[in-house]
C-alpha positions as CSV (number, residue, x, y, z in Angstrom):
1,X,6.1,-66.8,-46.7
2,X,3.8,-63.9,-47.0
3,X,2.6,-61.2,-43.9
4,X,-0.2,-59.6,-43.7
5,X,-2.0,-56.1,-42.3
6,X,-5.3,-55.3,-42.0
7,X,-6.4,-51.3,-41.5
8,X,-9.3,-50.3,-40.1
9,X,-11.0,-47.1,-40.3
10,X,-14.5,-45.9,-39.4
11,X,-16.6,-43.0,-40.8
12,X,-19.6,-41.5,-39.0
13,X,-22.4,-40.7,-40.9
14,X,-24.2,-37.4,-40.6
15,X,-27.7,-35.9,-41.9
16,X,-27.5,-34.9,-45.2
17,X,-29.1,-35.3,-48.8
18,X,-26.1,-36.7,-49.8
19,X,-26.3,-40.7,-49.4
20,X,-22.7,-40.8,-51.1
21,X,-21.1,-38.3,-48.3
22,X,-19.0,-41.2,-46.6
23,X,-17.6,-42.5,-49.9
24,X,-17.2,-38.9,-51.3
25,X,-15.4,-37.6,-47.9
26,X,-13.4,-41.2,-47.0
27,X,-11.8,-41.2,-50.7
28,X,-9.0,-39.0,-50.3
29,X,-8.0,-40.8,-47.1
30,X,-8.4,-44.4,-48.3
31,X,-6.3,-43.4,-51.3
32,X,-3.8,-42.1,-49.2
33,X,-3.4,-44.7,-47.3
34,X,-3.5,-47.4,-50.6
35,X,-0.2,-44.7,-52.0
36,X,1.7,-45.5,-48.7
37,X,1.2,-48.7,-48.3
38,X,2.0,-49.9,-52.2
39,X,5.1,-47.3,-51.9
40,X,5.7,-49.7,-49.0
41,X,5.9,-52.8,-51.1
42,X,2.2,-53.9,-49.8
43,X,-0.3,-55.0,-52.3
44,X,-4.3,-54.9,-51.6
45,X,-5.3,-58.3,-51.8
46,X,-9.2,-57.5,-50.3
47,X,-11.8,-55.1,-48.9
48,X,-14.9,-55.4,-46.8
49,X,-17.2,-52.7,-45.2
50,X,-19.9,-53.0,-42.1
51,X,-22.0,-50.9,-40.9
52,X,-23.4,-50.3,-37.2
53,X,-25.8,-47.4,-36.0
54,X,-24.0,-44.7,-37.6
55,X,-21.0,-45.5,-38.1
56,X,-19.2,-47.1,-41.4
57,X,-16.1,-49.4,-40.9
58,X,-14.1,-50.2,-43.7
59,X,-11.4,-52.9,-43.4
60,X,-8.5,-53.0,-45.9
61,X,-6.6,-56.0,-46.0
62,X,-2.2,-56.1,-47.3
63,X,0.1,-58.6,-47.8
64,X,3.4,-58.6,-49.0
65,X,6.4,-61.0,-49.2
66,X,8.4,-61.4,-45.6
């Protein structure tokens, strides 16, 4: 039997040149988060993004053996 997580996190966009300024300043974070989890015995089995107004969300989606 497998569990599963999903993490949620949500970037805000702001007026600059830059179009790539969410993925350039959510990397760090994301990758952060993708170290503890597979440290944790998690693997990344999907990804999916929306967007609303200003704001970015980007779901992350785990499982991992129970």
């Amino acid at each position: 039997m497998k569990k599963y997580k999903v993490e949620a996190r949500t970037y805000f966009s702001k007026i600059t040149t830059n179009k790539n300024h969410i993925a350039e300043s959510s990397a760090d974070e994301i990758q952060y988060l993708l170290d503890d989890y597979v440290s944790k015995g998690w693997t990344l089995v999907s990804t999916d993004a929306a967007s609303f107004g200003t704001a970015m969300y980007v779901y992350l989606y785990f499982e991992k053996d129970a």
